[in-house]
C-alpha positions in Angstrom: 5.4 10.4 -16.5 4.8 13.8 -15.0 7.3 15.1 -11.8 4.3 15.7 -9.6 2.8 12.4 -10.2 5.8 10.2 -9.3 5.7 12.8 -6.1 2.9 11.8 -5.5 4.0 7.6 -5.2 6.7 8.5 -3.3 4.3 10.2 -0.6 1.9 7.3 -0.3 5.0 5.1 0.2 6.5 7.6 2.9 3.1 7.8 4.6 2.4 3.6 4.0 5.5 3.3 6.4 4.1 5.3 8.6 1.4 3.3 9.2 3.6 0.3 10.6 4.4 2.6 13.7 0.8 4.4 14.1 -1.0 1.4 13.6 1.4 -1.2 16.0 0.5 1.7 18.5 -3.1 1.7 17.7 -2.7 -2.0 18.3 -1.0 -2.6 21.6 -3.2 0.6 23.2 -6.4 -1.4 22.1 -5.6 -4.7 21.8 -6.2 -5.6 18.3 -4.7 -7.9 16.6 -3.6 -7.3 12.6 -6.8 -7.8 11.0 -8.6 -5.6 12.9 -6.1 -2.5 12.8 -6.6 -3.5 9.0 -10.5 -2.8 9.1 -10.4 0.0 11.5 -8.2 2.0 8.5 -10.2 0.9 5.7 -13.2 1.7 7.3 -12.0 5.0 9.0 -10.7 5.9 5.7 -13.5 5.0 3.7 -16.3 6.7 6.0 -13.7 10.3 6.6 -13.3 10.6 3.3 -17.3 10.0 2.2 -18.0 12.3 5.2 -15.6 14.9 3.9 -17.1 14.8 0.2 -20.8 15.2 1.8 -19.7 18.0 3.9 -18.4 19.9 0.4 -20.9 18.6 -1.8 -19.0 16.7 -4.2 -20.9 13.6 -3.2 -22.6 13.5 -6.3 -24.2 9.9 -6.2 -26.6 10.2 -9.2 -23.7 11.3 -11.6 -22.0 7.8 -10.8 -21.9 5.8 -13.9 -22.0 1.7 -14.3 -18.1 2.1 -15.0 -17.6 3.7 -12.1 -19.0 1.3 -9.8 -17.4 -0.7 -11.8 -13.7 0.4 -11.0 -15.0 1.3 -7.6 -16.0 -2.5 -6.4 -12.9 -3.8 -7.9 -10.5 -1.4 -6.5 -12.1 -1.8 -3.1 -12.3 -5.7 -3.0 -8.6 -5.8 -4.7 -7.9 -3.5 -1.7 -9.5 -5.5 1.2 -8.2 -8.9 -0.3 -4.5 -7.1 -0.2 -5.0 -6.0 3.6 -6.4 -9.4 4.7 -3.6 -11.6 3.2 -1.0 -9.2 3.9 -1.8 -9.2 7.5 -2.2 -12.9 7.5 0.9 -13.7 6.3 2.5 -11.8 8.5 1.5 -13.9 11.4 2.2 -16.8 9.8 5.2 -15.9 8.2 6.8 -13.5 10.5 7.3 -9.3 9.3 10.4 -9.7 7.3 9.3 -12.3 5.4 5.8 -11.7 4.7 6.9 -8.3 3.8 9.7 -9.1 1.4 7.6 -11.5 -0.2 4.1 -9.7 -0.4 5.9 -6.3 -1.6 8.5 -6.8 -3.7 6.5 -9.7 -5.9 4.4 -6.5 -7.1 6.2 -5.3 -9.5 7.4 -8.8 -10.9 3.6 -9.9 -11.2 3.0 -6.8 -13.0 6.2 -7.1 -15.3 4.3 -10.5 -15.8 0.8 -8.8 -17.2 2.2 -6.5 -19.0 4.4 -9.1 -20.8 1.7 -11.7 -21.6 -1.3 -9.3 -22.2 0.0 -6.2 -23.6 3.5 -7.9 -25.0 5.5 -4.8 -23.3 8.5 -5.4 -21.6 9.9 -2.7 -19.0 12.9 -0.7 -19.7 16.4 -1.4 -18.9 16.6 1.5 -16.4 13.3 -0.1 -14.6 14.7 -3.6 -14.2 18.0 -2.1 -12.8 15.8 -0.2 -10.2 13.7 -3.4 -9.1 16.8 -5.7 -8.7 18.7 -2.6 -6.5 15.1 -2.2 -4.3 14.7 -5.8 -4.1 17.9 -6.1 -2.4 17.8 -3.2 -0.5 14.8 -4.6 1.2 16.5 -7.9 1.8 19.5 -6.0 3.5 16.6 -3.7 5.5 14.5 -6.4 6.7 17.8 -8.0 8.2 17.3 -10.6 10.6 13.6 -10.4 10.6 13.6 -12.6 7.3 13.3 -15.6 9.8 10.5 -17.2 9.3 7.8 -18.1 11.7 6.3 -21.6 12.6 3.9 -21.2 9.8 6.3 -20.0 7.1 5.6 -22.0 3.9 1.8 -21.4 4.0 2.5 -17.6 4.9 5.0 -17.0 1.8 2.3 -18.2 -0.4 -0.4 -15.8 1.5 2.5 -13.0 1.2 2.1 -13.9 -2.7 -1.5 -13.8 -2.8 -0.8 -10.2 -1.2 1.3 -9.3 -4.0 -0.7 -10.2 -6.9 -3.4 -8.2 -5.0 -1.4 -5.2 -5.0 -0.1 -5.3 -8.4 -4.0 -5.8 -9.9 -4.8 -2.7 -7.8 -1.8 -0.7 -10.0 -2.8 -2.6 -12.9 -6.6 -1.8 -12.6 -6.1 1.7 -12.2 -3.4 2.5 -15.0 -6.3 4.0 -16.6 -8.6 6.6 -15.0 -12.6 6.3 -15.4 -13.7 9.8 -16.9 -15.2 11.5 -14.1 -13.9 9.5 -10.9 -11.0 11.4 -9.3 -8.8 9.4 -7.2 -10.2 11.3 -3.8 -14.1 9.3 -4.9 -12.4 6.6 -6.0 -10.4 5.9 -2.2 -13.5 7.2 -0.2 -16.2 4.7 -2.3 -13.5 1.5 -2.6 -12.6 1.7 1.0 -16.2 2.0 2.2 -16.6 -1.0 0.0 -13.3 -3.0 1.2 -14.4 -2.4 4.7 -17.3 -3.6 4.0 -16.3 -7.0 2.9 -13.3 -7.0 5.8 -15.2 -5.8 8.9 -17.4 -9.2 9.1 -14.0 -11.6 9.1 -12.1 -9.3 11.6 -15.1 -9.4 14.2 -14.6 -13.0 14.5 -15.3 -13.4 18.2 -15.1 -9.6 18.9 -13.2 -6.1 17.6 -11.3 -4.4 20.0 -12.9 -0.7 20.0 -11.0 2.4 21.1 -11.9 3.5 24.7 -10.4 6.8 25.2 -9.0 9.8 23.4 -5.5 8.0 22.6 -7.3 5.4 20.8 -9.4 7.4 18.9 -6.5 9.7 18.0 -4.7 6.9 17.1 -7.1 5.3 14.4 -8.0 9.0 13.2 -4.5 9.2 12.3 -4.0 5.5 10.9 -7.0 6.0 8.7 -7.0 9.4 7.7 -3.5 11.2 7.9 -1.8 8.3 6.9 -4.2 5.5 5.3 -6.6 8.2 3.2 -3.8 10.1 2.3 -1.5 7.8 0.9 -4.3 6.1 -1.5 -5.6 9.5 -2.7 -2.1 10.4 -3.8 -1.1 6.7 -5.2 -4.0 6.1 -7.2 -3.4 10.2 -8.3 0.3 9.4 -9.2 -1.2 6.3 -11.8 -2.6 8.6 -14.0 1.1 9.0 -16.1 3.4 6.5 -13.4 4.0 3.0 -14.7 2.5 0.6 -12.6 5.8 -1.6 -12.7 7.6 2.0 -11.8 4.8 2.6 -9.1 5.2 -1.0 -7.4 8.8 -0.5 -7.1 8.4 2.9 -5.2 6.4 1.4 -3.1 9.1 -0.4 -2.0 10.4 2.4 0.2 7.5 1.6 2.9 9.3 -1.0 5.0 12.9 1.8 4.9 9.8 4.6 6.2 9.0 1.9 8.5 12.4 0.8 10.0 13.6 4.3 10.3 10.0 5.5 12.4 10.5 2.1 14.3 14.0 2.8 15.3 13.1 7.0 15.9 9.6 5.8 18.3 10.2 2.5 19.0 13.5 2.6 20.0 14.2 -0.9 17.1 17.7 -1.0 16.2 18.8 -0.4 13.2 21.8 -1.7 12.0 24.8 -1.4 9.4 23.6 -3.6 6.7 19.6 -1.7 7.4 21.5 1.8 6.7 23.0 0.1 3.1 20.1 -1.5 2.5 18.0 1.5 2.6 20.6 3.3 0.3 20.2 1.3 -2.2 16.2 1.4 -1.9 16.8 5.6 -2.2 19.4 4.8 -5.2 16.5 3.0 -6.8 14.2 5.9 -6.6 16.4 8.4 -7.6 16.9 5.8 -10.6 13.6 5.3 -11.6 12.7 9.4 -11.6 10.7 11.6 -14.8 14.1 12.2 -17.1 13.4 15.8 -19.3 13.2 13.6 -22.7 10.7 11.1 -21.5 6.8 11.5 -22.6 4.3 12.5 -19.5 2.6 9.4 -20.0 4.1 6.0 -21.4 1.1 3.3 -19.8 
C-alpha cells in the first residue's frame, strides 16, 4: 500500500472523531436527537459536495456508466444503513458499548469475507495490530462500556453497524474506472440521505435557526463528514480493507481527547494507555519499504 494512501485513512479517522464533538454540539444547540444529526451530515455532505462539482464542471452526469450507479447506490445505502444502526444502538446500548461493538467488529467481519470468499488470511503483523486496537478501545472507552437499559438488542444493532461498515471497505477495495472517490462521496451521500432523511423526520427535524447552527452542520457535513469519506474511500485504492477498518479505530481516541479538550470529559489513566496502544497499532500496521503498493 502506498504512504499517502494510508495518510489518507488515518485523516478520515482523525476527522470521524471529530465529528463526535461538532456534531453533540450541533445537537444540544438544535435539539436533535442522533438520527437526525446523522441525516443533516449525509445530506449536507452529499448536496456541498454535488454543489461544489457543478460549480467546477466536473458534474459530468451523461458520462456516468451502469457500474457506476452501480457502486454509487450501494456505497450510499451501505452508508445510510451504517449511520442509522450506529446511532441506534447507541441509544440503546449506551456510547461505549455501541461503539466498541459497532467499530471494532469491522475488521473481524472483513477478516471473515476475505477468508470464506477470497481464501486470504491477513498477515501476522495485521492480527497483532487488531488485537492491540481492540484493546486499546476497551481501555479508552473506560467506564462508558456500561450498558444501557436496552443493551442486548443494541449490541446486536452495534453489529449490524459493523457489518455495514466493513461492506462499505469491502465494496470499494476496487475502484470503478472513471469514478474518483470525490463523485463517489458527493452521489452516495445524496443517495444515503435520501433513504435516511424520511425515518429521521419521524414526527419532525429539528432545523438550525441561527448562524451557530448553520455553522455547526456546515462543519459536521463538510469539514469533517465530506472530508473524511473523500479521503477514506481515496486511501482504498492500495489500503487493505482489514488494515483500513483497524485505523479507523483511532476515531473514538480523536473523540475522547476533543471531548476532554471542549467538553471538559475526563480523561483518565487507563484512557491515556488505552489510546497508546491504539497509536502503537497504527504505527504497526504502516507501508514497510519492501511491501508492494497494492496487495487487495
Amino acid at each position: 500500500m502506498r504512504r499517502l494512501d494510508f495518510l489518507f485513512v488515518v485523516a478520515a479517522a482523525v476527522l470521524w472523531g471529530g465529528g463526535g464533538v461538532v456534531g453533540t454540539l450541533f445537537g444540544d444547540h438544535i435539539g436533535a436527537a442522533p438520527l437526525e444529526i446523522a441525516a443533516w451530515r449525509m445530506s449536507i455532505a452529499g448536496v456541498g459536495i454535488l454543489v461544489s462539482l457543478a460549480a467546477t464542471r466536473h458534474l459530468n452526469l451523461l458520462s456516468t456508466t451502469r457500474a457506476m450507479w452501480q457502486r454509487i447506490l450501494v456505497t450510499g445505502a451501505l452508508t445510510a444503513a451504517f449511520e442509522a444502526a450506529f446511532f441506534t444502538a447507541i441509544s440503546l446500548a449506551g456510547v461505549g458499548l455501541a461503539t466498541l461493538v459497532g467499530i471494532a467488529s469491522a475488521p473481524m467481519f472483513v477478516a471473515t469475507f476475505d477468508a470464506v470468499s477470497l481464501r486470504a488470511m491477513p498477515a501476522r503483523r495485521s492480527l497483532v495490530a487488531l488485537v492491540l486496537a481492540a484493546a486499546g478501545l476497551a481501555l479508552v472507552m473506560g467506564g462508558s462500556l456500561v450498558g444501557g437499559p436496552h443493551a442486548a438488542v443494541g449490541t446486536l444493532i452495534a453489529l449490524g453497524a459493523g457489518v455495514a461498515f466493513a461492506a462499505i471497505t469491502i465494496v470499494n477495495r476496487a475502484p470503478v474506472p472513471g469514478l474518483g472517490p470525490v463523485p463517489l462521496t458527493g452521489w452516495s451521500f445524496a443517495c444515503g440521505a435520501v433513504l435516511l432523511v424520511p425515518f429521521a423526520a419521524i414526527g419532525s427535524l429539528a432545523v438550525p435557526r441561527d448562524a451557530t447552527g448553520w455553522g455547526l452542520a456546515l462543519a459536521l457535513g463538510l469539514g469533517i463528514t465530506a472530508l473524511a469519506y473523500v479521503a477514506f474511500l481515496a486511501g482504498l485504492r492500495t489500503v487493505p480493507p482489514f488494515v483500513a477498518t483497524i485505523v479507523s479505530l483511532l476515531e473514538p481516541l480523536v473523540a475522547a481527547l476533543l471531548g476532554a479538550l471542549v467538553l471538559a470529559e475526563r480523561l483518565g489513566p487507563t484512557a491515556v494507555v488505552g489510546g497508546g496502544m491504539l497509536v502503537g497499532a497504527v504505527i504497526l500496521l504502516r507501508p514497510q519499504r519492501d511491501e508492494p503498493e497494492s496487495i487487495h
